[in-house]
N, C-alpha and C positions, 0 to 999 in steps of 0.2 A: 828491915833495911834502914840503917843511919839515915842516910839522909832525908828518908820520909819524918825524920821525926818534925813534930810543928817547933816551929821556931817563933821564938816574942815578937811581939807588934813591933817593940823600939829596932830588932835587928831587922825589921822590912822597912821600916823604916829611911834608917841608916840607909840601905842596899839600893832606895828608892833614890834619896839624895844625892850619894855618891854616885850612882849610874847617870843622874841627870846634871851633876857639874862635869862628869866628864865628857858628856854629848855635847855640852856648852864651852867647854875647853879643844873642843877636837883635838879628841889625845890620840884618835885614832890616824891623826894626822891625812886626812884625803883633804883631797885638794881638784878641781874641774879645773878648763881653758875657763869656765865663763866665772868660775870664782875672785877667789883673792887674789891674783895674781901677784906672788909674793908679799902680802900683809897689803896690799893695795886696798883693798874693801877688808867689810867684816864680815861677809858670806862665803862661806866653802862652795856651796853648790851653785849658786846663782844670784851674783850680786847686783846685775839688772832690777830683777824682782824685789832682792831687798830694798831697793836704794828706791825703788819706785812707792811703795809704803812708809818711808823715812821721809822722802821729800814731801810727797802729799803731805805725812804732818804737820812738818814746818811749816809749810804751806797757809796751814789754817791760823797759824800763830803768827807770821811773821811776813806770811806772802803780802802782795800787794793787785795780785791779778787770779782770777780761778781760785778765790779761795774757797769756795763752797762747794758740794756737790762731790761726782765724782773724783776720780784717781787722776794725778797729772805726772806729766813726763818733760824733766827740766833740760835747757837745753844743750848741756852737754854730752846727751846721752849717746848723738853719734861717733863722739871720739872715746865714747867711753871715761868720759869724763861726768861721775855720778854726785858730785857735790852740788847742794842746794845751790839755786841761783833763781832768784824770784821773779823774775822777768823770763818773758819769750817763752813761758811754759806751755804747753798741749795738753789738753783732756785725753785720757784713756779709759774708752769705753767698754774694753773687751769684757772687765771684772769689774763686779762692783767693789771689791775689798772693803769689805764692811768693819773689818778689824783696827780701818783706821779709825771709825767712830769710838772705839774703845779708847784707844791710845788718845784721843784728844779730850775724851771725854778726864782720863787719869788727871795727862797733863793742864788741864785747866783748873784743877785743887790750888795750883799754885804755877801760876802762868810761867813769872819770870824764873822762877827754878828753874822748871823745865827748860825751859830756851836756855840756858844757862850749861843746862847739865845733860842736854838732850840724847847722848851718844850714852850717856851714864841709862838714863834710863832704857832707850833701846835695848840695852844690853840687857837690862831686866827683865826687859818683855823677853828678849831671844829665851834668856834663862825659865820661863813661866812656860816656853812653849815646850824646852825640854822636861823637864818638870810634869808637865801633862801627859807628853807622849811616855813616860815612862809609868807615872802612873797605870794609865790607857794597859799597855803594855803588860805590865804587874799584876793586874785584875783579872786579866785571859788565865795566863799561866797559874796565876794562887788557885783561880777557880778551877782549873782542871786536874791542876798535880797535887792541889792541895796547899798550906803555908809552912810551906817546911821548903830546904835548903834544893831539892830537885826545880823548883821554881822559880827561886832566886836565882840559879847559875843558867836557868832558861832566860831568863832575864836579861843575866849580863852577857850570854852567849848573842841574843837575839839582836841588845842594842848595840853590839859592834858588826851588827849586818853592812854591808858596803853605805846602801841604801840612807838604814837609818843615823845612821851618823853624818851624813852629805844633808842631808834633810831637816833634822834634827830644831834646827836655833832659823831660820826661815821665816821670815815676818811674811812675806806673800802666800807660801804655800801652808803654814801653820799645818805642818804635817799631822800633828799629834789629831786633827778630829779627822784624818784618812782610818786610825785606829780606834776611832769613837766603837766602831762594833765589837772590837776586843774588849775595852771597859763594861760594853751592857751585857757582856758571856755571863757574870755572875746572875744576872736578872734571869737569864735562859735556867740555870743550874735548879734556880729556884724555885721554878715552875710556873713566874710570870711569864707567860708568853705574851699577853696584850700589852701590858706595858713594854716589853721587848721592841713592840709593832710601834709603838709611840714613840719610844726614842729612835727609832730607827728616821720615824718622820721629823722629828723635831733636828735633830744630828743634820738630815740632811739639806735640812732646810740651811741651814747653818755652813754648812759647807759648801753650799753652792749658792749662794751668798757671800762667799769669801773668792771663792774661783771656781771655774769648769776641768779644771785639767784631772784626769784618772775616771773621770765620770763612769764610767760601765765597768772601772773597776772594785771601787768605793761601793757602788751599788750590790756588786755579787759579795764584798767582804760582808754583805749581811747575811749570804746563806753561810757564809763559813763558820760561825759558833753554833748553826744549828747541826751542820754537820759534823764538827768538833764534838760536841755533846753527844754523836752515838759511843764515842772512846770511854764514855761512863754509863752511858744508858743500857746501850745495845739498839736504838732505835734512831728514829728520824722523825721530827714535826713537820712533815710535808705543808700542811697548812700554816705554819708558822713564817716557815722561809717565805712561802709564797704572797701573804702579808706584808713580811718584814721587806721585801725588793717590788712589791708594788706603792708599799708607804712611801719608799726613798724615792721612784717615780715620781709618785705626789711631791714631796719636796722640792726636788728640783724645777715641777712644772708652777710651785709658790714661790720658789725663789726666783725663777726667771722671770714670771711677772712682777713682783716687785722689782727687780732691776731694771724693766725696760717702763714701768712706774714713774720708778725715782729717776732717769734719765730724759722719760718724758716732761717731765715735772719740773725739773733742772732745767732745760731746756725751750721751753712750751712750743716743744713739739708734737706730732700724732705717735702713736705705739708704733707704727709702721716704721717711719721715719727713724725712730730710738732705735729698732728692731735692726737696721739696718745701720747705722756705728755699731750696735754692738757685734752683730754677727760677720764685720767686715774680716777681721782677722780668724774668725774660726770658717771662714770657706775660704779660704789660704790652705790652712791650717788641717782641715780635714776632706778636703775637695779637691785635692792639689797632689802633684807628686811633684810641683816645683823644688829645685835645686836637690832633690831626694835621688836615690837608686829607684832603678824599678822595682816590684814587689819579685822574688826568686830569682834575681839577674846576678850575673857574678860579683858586681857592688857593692849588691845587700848583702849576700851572703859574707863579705869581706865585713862590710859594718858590723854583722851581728860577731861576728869572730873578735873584732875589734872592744865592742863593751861587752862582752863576756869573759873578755882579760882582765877588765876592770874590777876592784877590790869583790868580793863576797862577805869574806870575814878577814878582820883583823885585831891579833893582839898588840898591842905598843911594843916596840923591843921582841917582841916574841915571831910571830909570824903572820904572812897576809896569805890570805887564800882566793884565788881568781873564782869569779863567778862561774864560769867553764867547768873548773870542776865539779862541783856544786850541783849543776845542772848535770852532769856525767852520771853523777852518784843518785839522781833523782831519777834519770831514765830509768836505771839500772833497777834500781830497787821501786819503781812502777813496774818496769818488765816482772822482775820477780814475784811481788804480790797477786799480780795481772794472772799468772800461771798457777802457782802454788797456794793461794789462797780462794775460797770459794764465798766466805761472808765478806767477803768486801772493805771492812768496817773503815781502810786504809783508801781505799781504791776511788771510793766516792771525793778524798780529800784531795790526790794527786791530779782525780778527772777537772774539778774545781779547780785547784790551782792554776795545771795549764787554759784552761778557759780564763780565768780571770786575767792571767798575764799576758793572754795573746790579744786579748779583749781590746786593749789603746790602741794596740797594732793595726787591728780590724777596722775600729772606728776613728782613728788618728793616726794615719798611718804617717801623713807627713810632719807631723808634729814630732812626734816621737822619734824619727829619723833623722830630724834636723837636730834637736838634743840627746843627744846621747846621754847625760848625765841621768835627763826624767828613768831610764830604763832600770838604773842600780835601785829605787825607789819601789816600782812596780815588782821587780826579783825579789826582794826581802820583803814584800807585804804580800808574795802567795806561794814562789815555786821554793822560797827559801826558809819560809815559815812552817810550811809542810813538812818541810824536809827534818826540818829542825825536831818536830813535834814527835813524827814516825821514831826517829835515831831516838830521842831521849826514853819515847815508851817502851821501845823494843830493850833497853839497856834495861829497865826499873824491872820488867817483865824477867827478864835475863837472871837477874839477882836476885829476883823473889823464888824463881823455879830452883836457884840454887842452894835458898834457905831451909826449900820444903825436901830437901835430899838428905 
């Protein structure tokens, strides 16, 4: 089969570059209520959270109050008005966003540049973040298809997911380490499994140190390369996964104490005390069915109806494809496998997906409710990935039976 052939480093290269200026250009033109509203900000998906990592770093350069420590929220932000203003600022506890340290740490090589040119550099961080999640991304697919051209077009198929493109250039949600477990798939291929377990922990630490949002779903994308890896094995490292989703546990319970640490310490307050700003908005948040539908009332069901319309896949000029359907063709071809198949190898990957993606729902129900955007995010990192994976093997599978005739 052509396309299995290996293709050069320089043309993944290239495929790697090009897919990550255009997740940085959103060529696939989406656009939320909470974004840009018409070129207003520079985040598609949520320019609150942007502008909340932008201001914080100003903040350290050029504020005059809160300039240490945690994330701040400047005061324009209830009109929606997200430019720096260094006065009347508020502490936000919810995250630590630890990515500001990075960005302040760049821009202090050279202070007044930066202040200078500071939207220039954002830009480059947006661009490093697309940049990664494609990489991320690149390393799944090379490892399972192979480095030949079937991997590549998985590639550029996957990062015009609704999701990943809305997500993509995000200074708060730094999507690309939600796909941290796709990058260490090669580590699995290759018979590291402890190392697997290590990064698993290290990633996670790392991300939840950044923010909590997807938390039980980030966690289960660690069994998904192990399950991925029966499509070449024929088996399952039970003990592996089991590992790899108790490390990311560990993680998050080193990152949440260092956060209520560094808040306490910021502060000199008790852990208790910390413990409490920081958990004020996640018992909102996931305790609450304030201003939400009730969970299977006629509301909900209208809401899920509602961002299931919303993008799945799109090509530029070519066509957009609703999540709905998407989701149609995934039932379908679960139903199918479910009956007509008896090894499984498919069915382990489907059962996964819908767990991972109903997972926020379960545990964040009001969260996810209130945003509809977070949901296109969660659909392209389990029930759209699957889907994607199934359709490309079953094709390769298709044309190799037709080689051997």
């Amino acid at each position: 089969m052509y396309l299995k052939k290996p293709v050069h480093n320089s043309i993944v290269i290239l495929v790697v570059f090009m897919v990550s200026i255009g997740l940085w250009l959103n060529i696939t033109n989406q656009v939320t209520m909470y974004g840009t509203q018409n070129g207003k900000f520079s985040d598609q998906v949520d320019s609150y959270s942007e502008y909340i990592i932008r201001n914080t770093v100003l903040n350290k350069f050029i504020g005059t109050e809160n300039v240490g420590g945690t994330l701040i929220i400047t005061k324009g932000y209830p009109k929606e008005d997200y430019s720096y203003y260094p006065d009347e600022t508020v502490k936000y506890y919810s995250h630590r966003g630890i990515q500001v340290y990075l960005f302040e740490e760049i821009g202090r090589f050279n202070k007044e540049l930066f202040i200078e040119n500071s939207d220039r550099f954002f830009q480059a961080f947006r661009f490093l973040n697309c940049l990664l999640l494609t990489v991320c991304v690149s390393a799944f697919f090379i490892g399972l298809f192979g480095k030949n051209l079937i991997a590549l077009i998985s590639l550029v198929i996957f990062s015009f997911a609704g999701g990943v493109a809305l997500f993509a250039s995000n200074l708060y949600f730094m999507s690309w380490i939600l796909f941290t477990p796709l990058l260490c798939f090669p580590v699995l291929v290759r018979g590291y499994s402890k190392t697997y377990v290590f990064f698993a922990l290290v990633f996670s630490m790392l991300y939840f140190s950044v923010r909590y949002e997807f938390a039980t779903t980030f966690a289960l994308l660690w069994l998904f390369p192990v399950l991925a890896l029966r499509l070449k094995t024929g088996s399952i490292d039970v003990k592996t996964a089991i590992y790899a989703f108790a490390a990311t546990c560990l993680g998050f319970s080193l990152a949440l104490l260092a956060h209520h640490l560094s808040v306490a310490s910021e502060l000199q307050i008790s852990i208790d005390d910390a413990s409490e700003l920081i958990f004020t908005n996640t018992q909102v948040r996931v305790l609450s069915l304030k201003g939400v539908p009730v969970p299977f009332s006629n509301e909900f069901f209208q809401s899920m109806i509602y961002r299931w319309k919303w993008t799945g896949l799109s090509a530029p000029l070519l066509f957009s494809i609703p999540k709905l359907w998407l989701l149609i063709l995934f039932i379908v071809i679960f139903i199918v496998i479910s009956i007509k198949t008896k090894g499984g190898e498919f069915k382990m990957l489907f059962i996964w997906a819908l767990l991972a993606y109903g997972s926020w729902y379960l545990f964040a129900y009001q969260h996810i409710l209130w945003h509809v955007q977070y949901d296109s995010l969660l659909f392209a990192a389990t029930i759209q990935m699957v889907l994607l994976i199934c359709l490309i093997t079953w094709v390769c599978r298709i044309f190799d039976k037709r080689r051997l005739v």
